[in-house]
NUBALUM-748611 format. One record per residue: x negated, y, z of N, C-alpha, C, O in turn; residue number from 1; residue in one letter. Coordinates in steps of 0.02 Angstrom, whole numbers, plus 32768, in hexadecimal, padded with zeros to 4 digits. Layout:
# NUBALUM-748611
R     nx     ny     nz    cax    cay    caz     cx     cy     cz     ox     oy     oz     i   aa
R      X      Y      Z      X      Y      Z      X      Y      Z      X      Y      Z   NUM    a
...
//
This chain:
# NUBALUM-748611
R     nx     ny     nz    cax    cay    caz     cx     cy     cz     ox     oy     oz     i   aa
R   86B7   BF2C   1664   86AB   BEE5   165F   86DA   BEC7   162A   86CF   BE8F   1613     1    x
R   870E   BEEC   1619   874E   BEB9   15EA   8744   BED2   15A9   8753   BEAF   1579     2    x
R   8727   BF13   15A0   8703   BF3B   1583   86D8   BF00   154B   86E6   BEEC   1512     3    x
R   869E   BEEF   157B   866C   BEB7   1565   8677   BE7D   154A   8656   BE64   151C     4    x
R   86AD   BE62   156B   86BC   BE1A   1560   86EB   BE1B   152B   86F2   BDEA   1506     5    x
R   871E   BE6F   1522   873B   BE5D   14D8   86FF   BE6F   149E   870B   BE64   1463     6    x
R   86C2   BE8A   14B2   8695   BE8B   1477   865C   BE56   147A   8627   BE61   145E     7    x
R   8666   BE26   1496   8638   BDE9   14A1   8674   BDC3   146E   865F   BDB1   1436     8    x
R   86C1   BDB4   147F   86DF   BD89   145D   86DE   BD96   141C   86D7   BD67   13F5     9    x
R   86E5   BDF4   13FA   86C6   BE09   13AF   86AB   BDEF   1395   86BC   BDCD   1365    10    x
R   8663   BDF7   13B7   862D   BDD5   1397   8629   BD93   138D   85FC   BD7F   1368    11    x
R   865E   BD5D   13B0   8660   BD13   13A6   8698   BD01   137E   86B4   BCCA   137F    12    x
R   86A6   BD33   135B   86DE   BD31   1345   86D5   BD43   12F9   86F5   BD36   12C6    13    x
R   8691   BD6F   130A   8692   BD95   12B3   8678   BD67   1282   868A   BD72   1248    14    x
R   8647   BD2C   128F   863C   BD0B   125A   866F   BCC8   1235   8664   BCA1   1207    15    x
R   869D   BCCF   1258   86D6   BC95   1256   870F   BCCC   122A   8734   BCAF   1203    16    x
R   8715   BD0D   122E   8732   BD32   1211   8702   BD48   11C5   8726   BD4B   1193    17    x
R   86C5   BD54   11BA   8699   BD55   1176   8697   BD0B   1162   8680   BD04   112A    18    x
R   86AB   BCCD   1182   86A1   BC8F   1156   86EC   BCA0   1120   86F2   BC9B   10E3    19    x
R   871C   BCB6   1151   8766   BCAD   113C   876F   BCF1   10ED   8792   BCF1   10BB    20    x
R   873F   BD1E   1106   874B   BD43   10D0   8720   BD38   108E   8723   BD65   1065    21    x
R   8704   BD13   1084   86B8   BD16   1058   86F3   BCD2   1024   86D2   BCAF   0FFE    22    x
R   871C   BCCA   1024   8744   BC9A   1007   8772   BCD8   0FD6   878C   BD0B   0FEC    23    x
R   8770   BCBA   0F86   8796   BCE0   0F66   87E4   BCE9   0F65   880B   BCBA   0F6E    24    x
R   87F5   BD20   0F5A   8845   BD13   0F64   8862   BCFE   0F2F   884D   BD15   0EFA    25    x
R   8892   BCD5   0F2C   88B6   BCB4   0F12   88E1   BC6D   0F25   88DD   BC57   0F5E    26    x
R   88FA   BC58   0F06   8934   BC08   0F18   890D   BBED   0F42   88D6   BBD9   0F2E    27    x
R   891C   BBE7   0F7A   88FE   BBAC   0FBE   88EC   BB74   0F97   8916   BB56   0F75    28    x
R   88A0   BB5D   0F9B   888E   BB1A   0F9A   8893   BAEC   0FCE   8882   BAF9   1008    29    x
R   88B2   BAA7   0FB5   88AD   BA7C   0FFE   8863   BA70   102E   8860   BA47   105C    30    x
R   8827   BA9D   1017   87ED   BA9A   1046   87F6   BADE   1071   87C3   BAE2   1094    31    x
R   880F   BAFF   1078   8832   BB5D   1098   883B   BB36   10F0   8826   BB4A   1126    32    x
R   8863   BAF6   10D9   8885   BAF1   1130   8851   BADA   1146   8848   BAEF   117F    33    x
R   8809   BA9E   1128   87EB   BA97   1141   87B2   BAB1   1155   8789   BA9E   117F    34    x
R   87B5   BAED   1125   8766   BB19   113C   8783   BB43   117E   8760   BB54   11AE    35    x
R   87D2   BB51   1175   87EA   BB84   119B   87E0   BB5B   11FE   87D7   BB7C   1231    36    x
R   87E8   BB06   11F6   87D1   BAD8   1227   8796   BAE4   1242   878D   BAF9   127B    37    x
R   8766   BAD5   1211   872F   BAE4   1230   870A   BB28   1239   86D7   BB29   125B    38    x
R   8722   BB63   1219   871C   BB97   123A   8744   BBB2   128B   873A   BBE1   12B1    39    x
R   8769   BB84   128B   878F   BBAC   12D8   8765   BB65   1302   875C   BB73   133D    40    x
R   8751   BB2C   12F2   8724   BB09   1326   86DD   BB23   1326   86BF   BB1F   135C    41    x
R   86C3   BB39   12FE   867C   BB5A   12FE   8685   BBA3   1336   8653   BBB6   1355    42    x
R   86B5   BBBE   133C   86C1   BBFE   135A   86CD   BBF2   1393   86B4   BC14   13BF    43    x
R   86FE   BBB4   13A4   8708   BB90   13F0   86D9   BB76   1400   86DE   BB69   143C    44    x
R   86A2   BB62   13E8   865E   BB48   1405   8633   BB79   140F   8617   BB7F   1445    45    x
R   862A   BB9E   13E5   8610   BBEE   13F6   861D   BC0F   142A   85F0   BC26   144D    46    x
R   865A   BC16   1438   867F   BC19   147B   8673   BC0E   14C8   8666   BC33   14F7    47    x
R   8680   BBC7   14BF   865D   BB93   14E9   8628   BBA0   150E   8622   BBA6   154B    48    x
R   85E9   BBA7   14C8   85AA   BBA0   14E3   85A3   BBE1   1509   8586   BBE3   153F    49    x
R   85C3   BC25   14E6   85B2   BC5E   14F3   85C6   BC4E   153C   859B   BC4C   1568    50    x
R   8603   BC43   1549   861E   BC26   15A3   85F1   BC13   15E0   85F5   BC26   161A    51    x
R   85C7   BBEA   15C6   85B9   BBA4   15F1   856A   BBDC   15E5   8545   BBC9   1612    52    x
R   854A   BC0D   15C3   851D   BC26   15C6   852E   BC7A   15FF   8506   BC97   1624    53    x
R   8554   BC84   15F7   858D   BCA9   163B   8590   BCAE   1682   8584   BCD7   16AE    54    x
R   85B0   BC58   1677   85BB   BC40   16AA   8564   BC2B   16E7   8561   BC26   1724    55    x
R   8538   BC27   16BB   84F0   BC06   16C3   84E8   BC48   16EE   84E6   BC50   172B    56    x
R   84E3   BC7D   16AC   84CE   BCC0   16DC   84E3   BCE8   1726   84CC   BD0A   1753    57    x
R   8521   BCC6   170A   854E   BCE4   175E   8551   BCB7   17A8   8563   BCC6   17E1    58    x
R   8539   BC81   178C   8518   BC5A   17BF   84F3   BC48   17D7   84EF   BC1A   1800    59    x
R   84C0   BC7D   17B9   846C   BC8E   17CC   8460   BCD5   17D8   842D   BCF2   17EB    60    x
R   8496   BCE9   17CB   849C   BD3B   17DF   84BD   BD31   1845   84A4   BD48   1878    61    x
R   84F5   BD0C   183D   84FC   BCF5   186C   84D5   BCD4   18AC   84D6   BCE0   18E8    62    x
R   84B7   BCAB   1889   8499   BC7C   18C9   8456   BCB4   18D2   8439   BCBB   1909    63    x
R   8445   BCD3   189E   8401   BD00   18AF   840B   BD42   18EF   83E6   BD55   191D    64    x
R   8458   BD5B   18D4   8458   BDA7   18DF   848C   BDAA   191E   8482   BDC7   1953    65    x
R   84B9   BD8B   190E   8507   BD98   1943   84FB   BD5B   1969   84EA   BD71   19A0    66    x
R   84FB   BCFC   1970   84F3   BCEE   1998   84E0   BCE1   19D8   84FE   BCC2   1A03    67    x
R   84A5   BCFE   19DA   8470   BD0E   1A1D   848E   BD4A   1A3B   8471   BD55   1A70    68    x
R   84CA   BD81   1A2C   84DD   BDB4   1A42   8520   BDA3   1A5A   853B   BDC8   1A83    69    x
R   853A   BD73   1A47   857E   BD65   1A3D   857B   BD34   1A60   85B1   BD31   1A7D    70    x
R   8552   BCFF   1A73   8573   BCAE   1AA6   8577   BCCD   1B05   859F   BCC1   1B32    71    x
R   853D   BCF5   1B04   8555   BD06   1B54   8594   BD1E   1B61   85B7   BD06   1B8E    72    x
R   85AA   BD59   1B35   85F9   BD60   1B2C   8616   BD34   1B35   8638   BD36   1B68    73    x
R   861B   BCF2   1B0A   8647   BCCB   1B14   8645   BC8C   1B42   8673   BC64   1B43    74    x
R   860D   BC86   1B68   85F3   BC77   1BB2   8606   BC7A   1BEA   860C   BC57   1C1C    75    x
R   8610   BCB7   1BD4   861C   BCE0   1C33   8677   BCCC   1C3F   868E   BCB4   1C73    76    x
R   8695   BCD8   1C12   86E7   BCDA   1C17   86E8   BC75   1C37   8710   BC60   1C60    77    x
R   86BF   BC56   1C1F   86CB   BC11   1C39   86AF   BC0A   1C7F   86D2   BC01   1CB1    78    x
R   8665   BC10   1C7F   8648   BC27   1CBF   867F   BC4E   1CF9   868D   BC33   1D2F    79    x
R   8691   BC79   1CEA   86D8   BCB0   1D1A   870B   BC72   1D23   8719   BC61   1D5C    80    x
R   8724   BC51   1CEE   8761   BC1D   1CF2   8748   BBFF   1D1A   8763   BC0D   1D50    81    x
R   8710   BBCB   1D22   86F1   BB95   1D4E   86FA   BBB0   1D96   871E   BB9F   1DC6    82    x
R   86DA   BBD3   1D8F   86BE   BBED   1DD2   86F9   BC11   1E01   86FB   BBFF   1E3C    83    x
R   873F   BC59   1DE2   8788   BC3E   1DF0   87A2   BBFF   1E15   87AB   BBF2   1E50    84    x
R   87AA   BBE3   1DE2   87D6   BB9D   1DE4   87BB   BB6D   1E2B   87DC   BB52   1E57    85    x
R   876D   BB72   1E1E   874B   BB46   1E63   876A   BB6C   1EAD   8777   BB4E   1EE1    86    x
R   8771   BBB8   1EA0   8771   BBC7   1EED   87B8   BBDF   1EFA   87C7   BBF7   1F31    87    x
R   87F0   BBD7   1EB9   882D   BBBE   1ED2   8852   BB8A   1EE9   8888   BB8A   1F06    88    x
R   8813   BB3C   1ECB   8822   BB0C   1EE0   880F   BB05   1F31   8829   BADC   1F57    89    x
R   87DB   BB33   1F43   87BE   BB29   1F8D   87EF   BB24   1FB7   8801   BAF6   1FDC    90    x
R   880E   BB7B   1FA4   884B   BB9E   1FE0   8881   BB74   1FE6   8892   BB5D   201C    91    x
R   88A3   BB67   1FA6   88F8   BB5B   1FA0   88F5   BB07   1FC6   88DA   BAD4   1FB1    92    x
R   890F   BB0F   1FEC   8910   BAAE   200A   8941   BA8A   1FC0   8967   BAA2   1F97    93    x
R   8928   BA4D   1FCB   8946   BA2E   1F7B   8966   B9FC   1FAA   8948   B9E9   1FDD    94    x
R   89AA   B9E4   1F96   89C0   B9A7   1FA7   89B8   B974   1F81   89CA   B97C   1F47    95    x
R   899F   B939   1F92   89B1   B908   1F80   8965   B8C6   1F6A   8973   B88E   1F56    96    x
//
């Protein structure tokens, strides 16, 4: 998986690295800092989107695949607490 995601960030990475090289070498022009600007915001939006397209999938991978397997699990441990708690409150006399 870390595998993937450092070759997902590559690939969002490589055209912000070919803008930076396709520039001839020589004496920095004062337009360098600003192409070099908007190449690292074009790559953080790239980013982004790649994220939030991620995040989409794993939360439809989720609600499709693991939630319906996974909420009775986390059901029953409250259900057990309730149901506990009621029939220690029965026994123990409470003052007050």
């Amino acid at each position: 998986m870390l595998k993937n995601l450092a070759l997902l960030a590559l690939i969002c990475m490589l055209p912000a690295c070919t803008l930076m090289e396709s520039t001839p070498p020589g004496p920095p022009t004062p337009g360098v800092i600003q192409r070099t600007k908007e190449a690292y915001r074009s790559a953080v939006e790239n980013v982004k989107n790649v994220g939030e397209l991620v995040w989409g999938i794993a939360t439809m991978y989720y609600d499709d695949h693991v939630k319906e397997r996974v909420d009775p699990y986390l059901t029953w441990p409250s259900f057990n607490y309730t149901s506990v708690w009621s029939r220690v409150k029965a026994r123990v006399p409470w003052t007050g």
